[in-house]
C-alpha positions, 0 to 999 in steps of 0.5 A: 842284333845283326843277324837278322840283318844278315839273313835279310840280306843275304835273302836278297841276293838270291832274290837277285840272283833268281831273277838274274837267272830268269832274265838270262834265261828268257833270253837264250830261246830268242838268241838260240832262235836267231842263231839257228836260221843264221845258220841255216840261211848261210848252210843254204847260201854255201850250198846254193854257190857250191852248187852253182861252182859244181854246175859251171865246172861240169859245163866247163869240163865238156869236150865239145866240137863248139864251145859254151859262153858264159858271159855277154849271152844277154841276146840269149834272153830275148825274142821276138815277143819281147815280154820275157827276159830269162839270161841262161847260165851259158849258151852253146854254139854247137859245131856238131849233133854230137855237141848237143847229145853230149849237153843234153846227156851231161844235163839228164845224168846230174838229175833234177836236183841240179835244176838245170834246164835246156832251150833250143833257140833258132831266130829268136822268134818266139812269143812267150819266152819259150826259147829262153831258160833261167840260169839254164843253158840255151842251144843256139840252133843257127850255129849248125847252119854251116852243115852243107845242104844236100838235095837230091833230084829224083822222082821224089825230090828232098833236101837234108837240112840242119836244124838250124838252117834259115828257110830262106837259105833252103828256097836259094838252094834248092832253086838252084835245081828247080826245086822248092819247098812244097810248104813255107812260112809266110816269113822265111827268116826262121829256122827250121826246127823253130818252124817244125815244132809248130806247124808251120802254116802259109798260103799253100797249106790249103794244098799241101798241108802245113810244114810238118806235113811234109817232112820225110824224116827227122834226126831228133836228140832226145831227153837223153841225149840220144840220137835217133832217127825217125819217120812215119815208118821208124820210131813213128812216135817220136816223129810225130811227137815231135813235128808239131810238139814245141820242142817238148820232145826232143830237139830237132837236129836234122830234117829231110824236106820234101821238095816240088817244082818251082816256077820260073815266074809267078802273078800276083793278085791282091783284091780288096774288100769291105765286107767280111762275109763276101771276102770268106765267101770269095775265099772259101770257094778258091780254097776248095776250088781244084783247078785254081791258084796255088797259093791263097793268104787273106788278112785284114788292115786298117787304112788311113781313115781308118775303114777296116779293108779285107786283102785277099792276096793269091798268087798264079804260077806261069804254067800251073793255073788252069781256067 
């Protein structure tokens, strides 16, 4: 009589233990799951800070003339745009070209994989954040402005200048020797691989050219690391890759500037307009004109009742302006 009992019973154990089973079961896929990107998400942080602690201490372990900064670089991540903010991993203050080739060599020997990027910075002056890099290392060019200028007088006048030297300095320099710039900028606080790397456009590029155009020769560190010198009759590719290329190329280090005379006085003439196709005209005609100014800018303005005015600012120097 009790058998039966105990059959039923014991059949419902195993019952019980089946499902026990199932349910264990059902649930090792999900906690599996859950144990594997833990996992990975950890193997993936552990490798992201020891990558970061690998970067830092090959930094760290460069022979430099200057040095790197690590901390407080927060002016690093600003321009004069002001739309960008990227903070660089370290900034460096170069004392020398070779402080430069010497990061720029480290960087390209790790690879791609450290994902380190470089940014030469002059003045800051920038739109777009194209001096800036994220987590990457920004090349502060006006630590170079120590290198003494040299100018040198002749039938073809120039001045070797460093990278990071401040238009502004050169025109004091040179005027020292009678000397100037043929082509500026219409603001002369930037520097001149900023410039270079552009174009480098004012009011006498209707005569001279724009900047780059009047650049006898550069010293340029490539994406390499190396060091080279280029002109329109050396490594001419590089030289015009360069002038004009947005920093794409190399970084502008040196650069021989040719110069002109400077005149001891000039006149200024400003002329307001109100109608734009007179202005152009007027303008057209000095531009192509031989014999008239030297320097001719144009630009537009609102004043106070809000009437938009045409200014067309020309200069005259004593000496230069003929009739």
């Amino acid at each position: 009589m009790k058998l039966p009992t105990f059959s039923l019973l014991k059949q419902n154990n195993i019952i019980f233990l089946k499902f026990l089973m199932v349910l264990f079961w059902s649930c090792i896929p999900d906690k599996t799951n859950l144990c594997s990107n833990h996992s990975f998400s950890t193997t993936n942080a552990v490798a992201q800070r020891l990558g970061s602690y690998n970067v830092l201490s090959s930094l760290k372990s460069l022979s430099l003339d200057g040095h790197l900064s690590f901390g407080n670089n927060h002016f690093a991540s600003k321009d004069f745009g002001n739309r960008f903010h990227y903070l660089p991993l370290a900034v460096l203050h170069p004392k020398s070209v070779s402080d430069i080739a010497t990061l720029v060599k480290h960087v390209y020997e790790m690879g791609p994989s450290s994902e380190l990027t470089i940014a030469a910075r002059g003045h800051g002056h920038s739109l777009e954040g194209q001096a800036q890099t994220h987590d990457g290392v920004v090349i502060s060019m006006e630590a170079m402005q120590r290198q003494k200028m040299q100018v040198h007088n002749g039938e073809k006048p120039y001045v070797d200048v460093s990278g990071g030297e401040l238009w502004i300095n050169i025109l004091h320099e040179t005027l020292k020797y009678g000397l100037a710039p043929k082509s500026w900028t219409d603001y002369l606080h930037l520097t001149v691989g900023g410039t270079l790397s552009n174009a480098g456009i004012s009011g006498q590029a209707f005569r001279h050219g724009p900047q780059i155009n009047n650049v006898n020769q550069l010293q340029v560190v490539t994406g390499k690391g190396e060091v080279v010198i280029c002109s329109e009759e050396k490594n001419s590719d590089l030289f015009h890759a360069v002038l004009g290329g947005l920093g794409q190329f190399g970084i502008i280090t040196q650069a021989r500037i040719s110069l002109g005379p400077a005149p001891k006085m000039v006149k200024w003439i400003r002329m307001l307009y109100s109608e734009f196709s007179v202005f152009s005209k007027d303008q057209e005609y000095l531009i192509s004109s031989e014999n008239s100014f030297d320097y001719i800018e144009g630009m537009k303005w609102l004043n106070i009742s809000t009437w938009m005015k045409l200014r067309l600012q020309i200069r005259i120097s004593k000496g230069c302006y003929q009739n």
